[in-house]
N, CA, C, O and CB atoms as a CASP TS submission, in Angstrom:
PFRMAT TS
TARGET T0000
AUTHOR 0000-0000-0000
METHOD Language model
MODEL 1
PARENT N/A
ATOM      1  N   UNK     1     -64.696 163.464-128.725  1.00  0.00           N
ATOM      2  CA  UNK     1     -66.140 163.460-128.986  1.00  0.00           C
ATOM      3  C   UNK     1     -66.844 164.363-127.968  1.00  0.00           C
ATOM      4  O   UNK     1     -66.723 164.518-126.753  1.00  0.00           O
ATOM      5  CB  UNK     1     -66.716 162.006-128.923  1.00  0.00           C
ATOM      6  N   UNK     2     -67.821 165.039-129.157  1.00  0.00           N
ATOM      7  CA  UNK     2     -68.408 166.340-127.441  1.00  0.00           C
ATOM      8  C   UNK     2     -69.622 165.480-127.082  1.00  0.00           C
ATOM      9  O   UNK     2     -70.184 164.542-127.648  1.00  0.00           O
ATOM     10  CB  UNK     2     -69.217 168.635-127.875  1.00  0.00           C
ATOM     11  N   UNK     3     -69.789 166.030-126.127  1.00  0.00           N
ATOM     12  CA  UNK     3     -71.033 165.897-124.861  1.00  0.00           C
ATOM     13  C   UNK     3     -72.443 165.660-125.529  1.00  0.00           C
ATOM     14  O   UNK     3     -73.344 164.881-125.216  1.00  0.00           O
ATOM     15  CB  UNK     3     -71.203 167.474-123.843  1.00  0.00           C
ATOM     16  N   UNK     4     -72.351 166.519-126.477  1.00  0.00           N
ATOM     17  CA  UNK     4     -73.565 166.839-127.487  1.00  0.00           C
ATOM     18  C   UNK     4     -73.525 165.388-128.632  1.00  0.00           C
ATOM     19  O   UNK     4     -74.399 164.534-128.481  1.00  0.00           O
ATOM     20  CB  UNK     4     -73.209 168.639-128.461  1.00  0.00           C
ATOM     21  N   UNK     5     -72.773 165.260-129.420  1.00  0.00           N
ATOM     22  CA  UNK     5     -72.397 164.025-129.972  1.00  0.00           C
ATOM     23  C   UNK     5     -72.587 162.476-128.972  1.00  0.00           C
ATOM     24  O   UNK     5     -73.223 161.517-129.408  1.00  0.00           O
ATOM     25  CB  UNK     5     -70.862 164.318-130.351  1.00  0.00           C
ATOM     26  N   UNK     6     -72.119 162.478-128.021  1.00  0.00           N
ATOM     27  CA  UNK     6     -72.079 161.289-127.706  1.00  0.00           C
ATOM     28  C   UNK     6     -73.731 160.907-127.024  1.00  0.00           C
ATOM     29  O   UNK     6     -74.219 159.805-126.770  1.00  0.00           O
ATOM     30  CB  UNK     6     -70.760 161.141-126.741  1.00  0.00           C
ATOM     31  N   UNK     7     -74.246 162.136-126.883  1.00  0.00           N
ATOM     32  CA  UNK     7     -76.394 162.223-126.545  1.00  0.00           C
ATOM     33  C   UNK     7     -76.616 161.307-128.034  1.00  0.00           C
ATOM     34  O   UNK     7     -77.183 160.217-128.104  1.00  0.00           O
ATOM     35  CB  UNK     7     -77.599 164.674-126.706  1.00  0.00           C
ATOM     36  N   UNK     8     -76.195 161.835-128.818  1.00  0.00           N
ATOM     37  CA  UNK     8     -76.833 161.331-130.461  1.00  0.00           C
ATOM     38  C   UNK     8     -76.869 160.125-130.356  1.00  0.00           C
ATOM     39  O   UNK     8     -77.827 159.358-130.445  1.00  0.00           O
ATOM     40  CB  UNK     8     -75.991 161.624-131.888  1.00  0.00           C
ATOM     41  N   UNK     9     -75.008 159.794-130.014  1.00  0.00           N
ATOM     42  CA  UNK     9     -74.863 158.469-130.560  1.00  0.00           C
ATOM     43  C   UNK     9     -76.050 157.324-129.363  1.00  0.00           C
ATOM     44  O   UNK     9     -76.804 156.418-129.717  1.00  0.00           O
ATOM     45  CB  UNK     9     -72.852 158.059-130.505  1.00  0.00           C
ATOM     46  N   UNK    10     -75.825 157.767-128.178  1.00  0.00           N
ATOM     47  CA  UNK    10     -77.085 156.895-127.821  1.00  0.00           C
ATOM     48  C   UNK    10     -78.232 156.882-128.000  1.00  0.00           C
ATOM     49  O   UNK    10     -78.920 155.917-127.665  1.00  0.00           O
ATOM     50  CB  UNK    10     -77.274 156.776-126.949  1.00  0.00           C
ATOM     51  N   UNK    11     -78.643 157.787-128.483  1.00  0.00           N
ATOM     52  CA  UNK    11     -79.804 157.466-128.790  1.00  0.00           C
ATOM     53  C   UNK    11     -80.172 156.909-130.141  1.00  0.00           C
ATOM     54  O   UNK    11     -81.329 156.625-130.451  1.00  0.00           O
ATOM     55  CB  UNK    11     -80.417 158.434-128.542  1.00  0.00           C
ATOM     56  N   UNK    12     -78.872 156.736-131.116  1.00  0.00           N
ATOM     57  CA  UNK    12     -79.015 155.879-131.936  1.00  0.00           C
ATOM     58  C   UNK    12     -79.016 154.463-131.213  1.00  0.00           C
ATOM     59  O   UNK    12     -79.925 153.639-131.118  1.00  0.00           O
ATOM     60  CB  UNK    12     -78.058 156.097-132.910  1.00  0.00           C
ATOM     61  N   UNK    13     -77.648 154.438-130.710  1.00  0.00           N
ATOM     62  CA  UNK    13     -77.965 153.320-130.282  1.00  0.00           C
ATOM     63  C   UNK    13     -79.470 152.752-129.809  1.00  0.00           C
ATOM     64  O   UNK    13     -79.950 151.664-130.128  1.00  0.00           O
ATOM     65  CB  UNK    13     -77.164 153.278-129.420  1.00  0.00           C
ATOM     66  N   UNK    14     -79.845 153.377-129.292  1.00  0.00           N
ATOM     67  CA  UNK    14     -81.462 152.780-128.730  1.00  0.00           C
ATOM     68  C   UNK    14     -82.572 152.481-130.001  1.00  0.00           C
ATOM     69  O   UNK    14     -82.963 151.356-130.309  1.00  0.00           O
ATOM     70  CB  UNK    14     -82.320 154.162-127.617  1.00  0.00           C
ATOM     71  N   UNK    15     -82.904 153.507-130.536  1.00  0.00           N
ATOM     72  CA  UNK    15     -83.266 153.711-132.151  1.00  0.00           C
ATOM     73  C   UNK    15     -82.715 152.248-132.984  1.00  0.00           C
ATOM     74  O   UNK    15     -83.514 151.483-133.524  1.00  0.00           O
ATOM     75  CB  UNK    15     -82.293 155.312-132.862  1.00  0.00           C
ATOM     76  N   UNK    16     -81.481 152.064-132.977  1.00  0.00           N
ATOM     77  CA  UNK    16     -81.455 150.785-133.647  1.00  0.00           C
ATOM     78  C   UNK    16     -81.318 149.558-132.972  1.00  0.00           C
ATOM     79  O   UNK    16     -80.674 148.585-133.365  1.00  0.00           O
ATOM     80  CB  UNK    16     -80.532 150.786-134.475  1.00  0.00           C
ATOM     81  N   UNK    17     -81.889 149.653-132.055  1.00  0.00           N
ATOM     82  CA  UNK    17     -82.466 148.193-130.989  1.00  0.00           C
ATOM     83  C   UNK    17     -83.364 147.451-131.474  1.00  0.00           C
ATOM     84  O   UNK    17     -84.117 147.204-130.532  1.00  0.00           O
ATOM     85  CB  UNK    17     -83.183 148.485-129.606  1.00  0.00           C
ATOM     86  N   UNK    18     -83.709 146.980-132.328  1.00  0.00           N
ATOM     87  CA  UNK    18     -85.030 146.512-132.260  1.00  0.00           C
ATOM     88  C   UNK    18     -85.669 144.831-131.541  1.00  0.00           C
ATOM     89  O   UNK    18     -86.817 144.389-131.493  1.00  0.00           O
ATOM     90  CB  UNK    18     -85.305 146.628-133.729  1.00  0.00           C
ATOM     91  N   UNK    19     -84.511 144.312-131.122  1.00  0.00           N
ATOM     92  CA  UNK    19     -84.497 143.025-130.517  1.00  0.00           C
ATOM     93  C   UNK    19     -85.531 143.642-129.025  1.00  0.00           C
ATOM     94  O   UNK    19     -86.716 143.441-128.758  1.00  0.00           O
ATOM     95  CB  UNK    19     -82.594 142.337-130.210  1.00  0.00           C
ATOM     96  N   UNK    20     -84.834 144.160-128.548  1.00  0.00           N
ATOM     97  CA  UNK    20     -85.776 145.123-127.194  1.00  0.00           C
ATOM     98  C   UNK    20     -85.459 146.381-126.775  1.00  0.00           C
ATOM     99  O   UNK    20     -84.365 146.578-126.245  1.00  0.00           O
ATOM    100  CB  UNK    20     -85.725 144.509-125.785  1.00  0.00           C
ATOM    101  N   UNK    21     -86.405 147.438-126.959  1.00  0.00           N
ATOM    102  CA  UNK    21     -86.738 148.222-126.998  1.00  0.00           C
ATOM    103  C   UNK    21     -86.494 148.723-125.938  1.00  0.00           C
ATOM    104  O   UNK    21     -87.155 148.586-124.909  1.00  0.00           O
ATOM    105  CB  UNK    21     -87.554 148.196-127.385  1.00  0.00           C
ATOM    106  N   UNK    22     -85.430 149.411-126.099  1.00  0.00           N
ATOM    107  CA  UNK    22     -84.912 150.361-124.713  1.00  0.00           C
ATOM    108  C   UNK    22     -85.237 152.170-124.420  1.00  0.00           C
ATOM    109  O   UNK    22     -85.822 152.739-125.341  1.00  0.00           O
ATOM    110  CB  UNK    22     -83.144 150.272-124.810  1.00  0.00           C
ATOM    111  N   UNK    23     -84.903 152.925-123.316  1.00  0.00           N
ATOM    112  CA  UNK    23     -85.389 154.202-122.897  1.00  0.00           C
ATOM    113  C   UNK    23     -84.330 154.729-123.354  1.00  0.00           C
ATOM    114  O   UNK    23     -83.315 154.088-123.627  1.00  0.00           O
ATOM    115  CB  UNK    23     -85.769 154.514-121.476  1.00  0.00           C
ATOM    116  N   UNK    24     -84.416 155.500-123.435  1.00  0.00           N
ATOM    117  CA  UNK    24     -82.956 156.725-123.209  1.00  0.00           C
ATOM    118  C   UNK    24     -82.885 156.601-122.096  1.00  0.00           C
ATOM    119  O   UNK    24     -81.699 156.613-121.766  1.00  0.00           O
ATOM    120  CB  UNK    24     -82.975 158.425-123.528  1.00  0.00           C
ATOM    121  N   UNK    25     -83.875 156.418-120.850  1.00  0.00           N
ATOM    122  CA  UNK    25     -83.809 156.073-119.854  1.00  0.00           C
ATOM    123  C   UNK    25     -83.247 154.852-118.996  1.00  0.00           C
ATOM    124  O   UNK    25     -82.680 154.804-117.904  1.00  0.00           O
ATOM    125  CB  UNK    25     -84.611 156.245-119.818  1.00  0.00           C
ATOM    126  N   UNK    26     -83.473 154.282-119.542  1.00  0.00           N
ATOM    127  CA  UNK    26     -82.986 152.645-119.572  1.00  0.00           C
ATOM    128  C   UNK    26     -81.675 152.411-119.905  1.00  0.00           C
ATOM    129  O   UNK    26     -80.941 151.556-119.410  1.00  0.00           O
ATOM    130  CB  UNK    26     -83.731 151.771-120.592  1.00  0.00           C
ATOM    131  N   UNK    27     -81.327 153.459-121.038  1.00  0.00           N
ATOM    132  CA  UNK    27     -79.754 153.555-121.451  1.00  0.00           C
ATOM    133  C   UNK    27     -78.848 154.414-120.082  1.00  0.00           C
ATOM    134  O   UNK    27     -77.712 154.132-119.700  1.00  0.00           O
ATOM    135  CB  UNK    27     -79.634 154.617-123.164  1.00  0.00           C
ATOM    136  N   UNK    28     -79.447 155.139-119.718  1.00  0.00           N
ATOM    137  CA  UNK    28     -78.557 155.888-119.048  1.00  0.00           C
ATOM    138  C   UNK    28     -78.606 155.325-117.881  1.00  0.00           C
ATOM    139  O   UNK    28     -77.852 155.994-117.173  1.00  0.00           O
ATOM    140  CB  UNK    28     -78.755 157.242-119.029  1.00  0.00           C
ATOM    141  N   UNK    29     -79.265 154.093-116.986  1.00  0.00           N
ATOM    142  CA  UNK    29     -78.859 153.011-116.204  1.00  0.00           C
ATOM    143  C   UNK    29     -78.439 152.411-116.489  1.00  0.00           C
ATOM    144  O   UNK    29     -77.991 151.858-115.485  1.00  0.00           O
ATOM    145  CB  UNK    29     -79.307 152.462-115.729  1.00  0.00           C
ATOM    146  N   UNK    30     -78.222 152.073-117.044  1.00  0.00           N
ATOM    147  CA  UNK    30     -77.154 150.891-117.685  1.00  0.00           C
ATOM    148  C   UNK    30     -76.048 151.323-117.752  1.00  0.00           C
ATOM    149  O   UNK    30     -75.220 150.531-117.302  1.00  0.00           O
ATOM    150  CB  UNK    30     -77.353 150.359-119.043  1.00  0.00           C
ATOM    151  N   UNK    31     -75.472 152.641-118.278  1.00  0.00           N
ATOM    152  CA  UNK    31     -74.501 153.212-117.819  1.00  0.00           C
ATOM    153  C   UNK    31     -74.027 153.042-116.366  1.00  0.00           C
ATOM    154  O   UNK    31     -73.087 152.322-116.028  1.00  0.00           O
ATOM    155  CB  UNK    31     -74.735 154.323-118.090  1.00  0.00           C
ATOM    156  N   UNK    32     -74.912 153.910-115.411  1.00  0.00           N
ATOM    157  CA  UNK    32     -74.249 154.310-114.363  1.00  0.00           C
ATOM    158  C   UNK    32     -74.055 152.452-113.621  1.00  0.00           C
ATOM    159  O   UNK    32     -73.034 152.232-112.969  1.00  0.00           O
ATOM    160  CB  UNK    32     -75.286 155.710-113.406  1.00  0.00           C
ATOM    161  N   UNK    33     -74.812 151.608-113.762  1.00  0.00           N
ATOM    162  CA  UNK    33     -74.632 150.553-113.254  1.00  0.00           C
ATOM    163  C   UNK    33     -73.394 149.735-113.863  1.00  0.00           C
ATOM    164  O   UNK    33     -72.896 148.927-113.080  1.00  0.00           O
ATOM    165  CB  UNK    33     -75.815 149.965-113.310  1.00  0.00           C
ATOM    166  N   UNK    34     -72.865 149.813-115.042  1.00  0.00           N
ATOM    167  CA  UNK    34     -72.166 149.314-115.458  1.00  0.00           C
ATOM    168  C   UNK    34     -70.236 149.666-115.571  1.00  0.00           C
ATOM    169  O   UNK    34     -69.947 150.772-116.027  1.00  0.00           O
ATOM    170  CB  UNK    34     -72.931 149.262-116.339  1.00  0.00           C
ATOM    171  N   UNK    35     -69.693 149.234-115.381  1.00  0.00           N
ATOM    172  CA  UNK    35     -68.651 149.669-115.632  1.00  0.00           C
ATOM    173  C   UNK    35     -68.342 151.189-116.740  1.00  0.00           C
ATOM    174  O   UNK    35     -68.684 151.125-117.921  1.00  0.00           O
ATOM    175  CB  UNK    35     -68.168 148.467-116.019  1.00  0.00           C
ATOM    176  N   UNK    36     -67.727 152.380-116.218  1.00  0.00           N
ATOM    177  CA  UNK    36     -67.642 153.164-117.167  1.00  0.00           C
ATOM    178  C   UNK    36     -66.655 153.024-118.263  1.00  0.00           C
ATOM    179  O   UNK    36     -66.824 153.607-119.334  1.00  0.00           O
ATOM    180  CB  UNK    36     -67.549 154.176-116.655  1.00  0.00           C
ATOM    181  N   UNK    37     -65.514 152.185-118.001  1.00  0.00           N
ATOM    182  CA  UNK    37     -64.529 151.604-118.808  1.00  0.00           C
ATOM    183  C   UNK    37     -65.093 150.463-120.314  1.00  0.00           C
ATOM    184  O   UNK    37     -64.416 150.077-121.267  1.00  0.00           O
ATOM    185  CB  UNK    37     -63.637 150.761-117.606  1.00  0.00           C
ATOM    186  N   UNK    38     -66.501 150.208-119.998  1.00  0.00           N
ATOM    187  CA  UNK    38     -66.602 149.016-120.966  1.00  0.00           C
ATOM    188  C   UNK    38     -68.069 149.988-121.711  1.00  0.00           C
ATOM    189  O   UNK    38     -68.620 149.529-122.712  1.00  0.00           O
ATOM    190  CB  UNK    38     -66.931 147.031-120.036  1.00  0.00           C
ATOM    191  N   UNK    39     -68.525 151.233-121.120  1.00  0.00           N
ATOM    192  CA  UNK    39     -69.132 151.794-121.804  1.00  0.00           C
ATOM    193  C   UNK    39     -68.423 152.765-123.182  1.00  0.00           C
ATOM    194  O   UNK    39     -68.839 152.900-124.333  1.00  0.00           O
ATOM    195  CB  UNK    39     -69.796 152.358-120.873  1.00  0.00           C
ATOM    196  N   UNK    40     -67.137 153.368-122.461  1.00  0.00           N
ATOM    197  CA  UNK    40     -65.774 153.834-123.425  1.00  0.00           C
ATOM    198  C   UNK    40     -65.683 152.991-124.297  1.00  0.00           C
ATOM    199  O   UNK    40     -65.348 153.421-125.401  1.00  0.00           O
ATOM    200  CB  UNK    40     -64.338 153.912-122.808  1.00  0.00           C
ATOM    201  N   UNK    41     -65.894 151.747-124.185  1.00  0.00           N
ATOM    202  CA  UNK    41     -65.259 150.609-125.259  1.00  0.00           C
ATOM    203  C   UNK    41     -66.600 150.461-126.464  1.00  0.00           C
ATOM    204  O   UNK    41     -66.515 150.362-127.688  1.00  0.00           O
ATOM    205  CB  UNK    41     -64.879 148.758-124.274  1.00  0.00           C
ATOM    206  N   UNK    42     -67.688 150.490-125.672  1.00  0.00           N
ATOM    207  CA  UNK    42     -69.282 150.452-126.522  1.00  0.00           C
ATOM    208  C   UNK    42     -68.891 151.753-127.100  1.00  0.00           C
ATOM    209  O   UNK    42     -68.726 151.714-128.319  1.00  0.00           O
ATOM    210  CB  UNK    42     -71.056 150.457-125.493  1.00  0.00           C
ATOM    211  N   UNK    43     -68.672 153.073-126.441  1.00  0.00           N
ATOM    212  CA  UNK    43     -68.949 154.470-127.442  1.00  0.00           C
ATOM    213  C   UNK    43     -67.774 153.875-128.913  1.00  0.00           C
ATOM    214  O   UNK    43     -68.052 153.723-130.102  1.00  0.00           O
ATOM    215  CB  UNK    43     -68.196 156.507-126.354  1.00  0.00           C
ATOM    216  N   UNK    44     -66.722 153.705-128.320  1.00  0.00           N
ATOM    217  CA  UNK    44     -65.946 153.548-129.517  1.00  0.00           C
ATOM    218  C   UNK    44     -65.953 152.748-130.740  1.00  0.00           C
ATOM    219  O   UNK    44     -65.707 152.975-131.924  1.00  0.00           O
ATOM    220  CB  UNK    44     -65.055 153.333-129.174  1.00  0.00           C
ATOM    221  N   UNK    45     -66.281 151.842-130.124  1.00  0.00           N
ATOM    222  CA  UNK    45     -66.837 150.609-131.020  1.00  0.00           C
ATOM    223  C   UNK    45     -67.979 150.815-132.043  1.00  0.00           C
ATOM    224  O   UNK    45     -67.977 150.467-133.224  1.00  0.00           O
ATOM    225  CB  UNK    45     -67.378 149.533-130.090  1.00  0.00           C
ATOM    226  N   UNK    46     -69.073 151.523-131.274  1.00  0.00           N
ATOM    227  CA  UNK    46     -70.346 151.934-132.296  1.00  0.00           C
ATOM    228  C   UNK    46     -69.644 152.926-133.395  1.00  0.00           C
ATOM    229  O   UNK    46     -69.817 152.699-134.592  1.00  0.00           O
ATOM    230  CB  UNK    46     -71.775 152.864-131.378  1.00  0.00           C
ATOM    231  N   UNK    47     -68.567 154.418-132.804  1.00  0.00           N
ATOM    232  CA  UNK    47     -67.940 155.332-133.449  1.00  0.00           C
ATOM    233  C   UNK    47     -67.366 154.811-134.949  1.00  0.00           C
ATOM    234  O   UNK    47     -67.613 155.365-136.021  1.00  0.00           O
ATOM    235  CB  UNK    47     -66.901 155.800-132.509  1.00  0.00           C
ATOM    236  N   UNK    48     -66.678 153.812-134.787  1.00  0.00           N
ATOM    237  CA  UNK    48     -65.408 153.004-135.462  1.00  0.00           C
ATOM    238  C   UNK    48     -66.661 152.182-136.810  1.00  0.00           C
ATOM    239  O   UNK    48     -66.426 152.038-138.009  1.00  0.00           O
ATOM    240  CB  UNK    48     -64.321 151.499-133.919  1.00  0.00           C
ATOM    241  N   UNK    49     -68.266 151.680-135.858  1.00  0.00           N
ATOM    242  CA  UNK    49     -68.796 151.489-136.786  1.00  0.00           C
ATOM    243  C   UNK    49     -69.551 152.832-137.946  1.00  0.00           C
ATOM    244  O   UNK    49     -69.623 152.917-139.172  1.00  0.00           O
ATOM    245  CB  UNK    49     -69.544 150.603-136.188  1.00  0.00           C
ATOM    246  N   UNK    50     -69.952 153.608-136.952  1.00  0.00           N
ATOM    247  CA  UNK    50     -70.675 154.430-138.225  1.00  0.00           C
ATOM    248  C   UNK    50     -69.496 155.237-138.877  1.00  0.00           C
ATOM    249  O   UNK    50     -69.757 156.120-139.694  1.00  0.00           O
ATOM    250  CB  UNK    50     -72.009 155.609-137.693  1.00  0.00           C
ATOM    251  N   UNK    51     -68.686 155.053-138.658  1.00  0.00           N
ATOM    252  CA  UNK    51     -67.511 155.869-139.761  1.00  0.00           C
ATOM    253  C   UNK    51     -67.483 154.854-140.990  1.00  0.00           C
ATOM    254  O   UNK    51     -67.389 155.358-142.109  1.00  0.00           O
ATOM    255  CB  UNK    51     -65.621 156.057-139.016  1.00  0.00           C
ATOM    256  N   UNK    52     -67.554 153.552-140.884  1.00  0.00           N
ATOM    257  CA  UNK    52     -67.672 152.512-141.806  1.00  0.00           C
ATOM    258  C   UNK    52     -68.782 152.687-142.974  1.00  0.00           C
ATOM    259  O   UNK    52     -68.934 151.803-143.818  1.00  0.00           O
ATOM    260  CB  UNK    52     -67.941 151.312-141.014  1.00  0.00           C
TER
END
């Protein structure tokens, strides 16, 4: 997955938040605070869904 693709997919992800309303900003702390191993597991997981 390129660099360019995986910008999209978060910001879908955020886009289809609607429980609470997150930043792109907000996303990309959550990253760096979080494990990068269980963010790999979120990219894939969302991937695995929109191929569905």
């Amino acid at each position: 997955m390129t660099r360019k693709n995986l910008k999209k997919l978060e910001i879908r992800i955020v886009e289809n938040t609607p429980i609470k309303k997150i930043t792109y900003e907000e996303m990309k702390e959550y990253q760096e605070k979080h494990n990068k191993e269980n963010w790999d597991i979120i990219c894939e997981v969302m991937r695995k869904l929109s191929e569905m």
